[in-house]
C-alpha positions as CSV (number, residue, x, y, z in Angstrom):
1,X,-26.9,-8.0,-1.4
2,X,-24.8,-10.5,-4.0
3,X,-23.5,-13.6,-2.4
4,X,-20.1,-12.6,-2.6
5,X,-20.8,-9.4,-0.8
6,X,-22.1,-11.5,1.6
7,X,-19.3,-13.7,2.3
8,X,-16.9,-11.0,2.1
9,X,-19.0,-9.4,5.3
10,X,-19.1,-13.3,6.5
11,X,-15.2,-13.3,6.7
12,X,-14.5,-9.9,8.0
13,X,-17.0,-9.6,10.6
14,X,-18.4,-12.9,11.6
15,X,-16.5,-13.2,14.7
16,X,-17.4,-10.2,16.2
17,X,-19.9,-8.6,18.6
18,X,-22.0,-5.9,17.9
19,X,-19.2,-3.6,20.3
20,X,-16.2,-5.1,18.3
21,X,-17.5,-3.8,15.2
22,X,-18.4,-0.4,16.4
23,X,-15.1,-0.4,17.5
24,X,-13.5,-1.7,14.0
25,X,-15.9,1.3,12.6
26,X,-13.7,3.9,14.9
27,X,-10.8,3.0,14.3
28,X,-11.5,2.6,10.8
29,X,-12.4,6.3,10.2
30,X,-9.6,7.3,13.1
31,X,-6.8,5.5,10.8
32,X,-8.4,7.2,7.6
33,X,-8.3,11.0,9.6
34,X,-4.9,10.9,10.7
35,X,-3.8,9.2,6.9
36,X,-5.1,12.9,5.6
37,X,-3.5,14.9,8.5
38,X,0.0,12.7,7.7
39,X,-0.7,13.7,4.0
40,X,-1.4,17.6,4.5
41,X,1.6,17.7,7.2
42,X,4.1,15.9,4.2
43,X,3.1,18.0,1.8
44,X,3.3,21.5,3.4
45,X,6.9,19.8,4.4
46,X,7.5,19.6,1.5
47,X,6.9,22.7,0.3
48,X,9.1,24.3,2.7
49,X,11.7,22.3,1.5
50,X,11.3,23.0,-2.1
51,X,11.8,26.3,-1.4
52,X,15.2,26.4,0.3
């Protein structure tokens, strides 16, 4: 692992407990999940509008 990778883990994680990361992990792949669900929803929306 570079130093800089390092560091960057240093500065994102190093407050945390082991739980608080697991957590930031969740939440992490939660946000991502519903980002895709927003994207398929917006774009069948669209499609129905297009074709009005």
């Amino acid at each position: 692992m570079s130093e800089p990778a390092v560091y960057a883990w240093r500065k994102r994680f190093g407050g945390m407990d082991a739980n608080d990361t697991m957590r930031l992990k969740q939440l992490e792949a939660e946000n991502a999940r519903l980002k895709k669900l927003l994207a398929l929803f917006l774009r069948a929306f669209d499609d129905r509008w297009q074709l009005a």
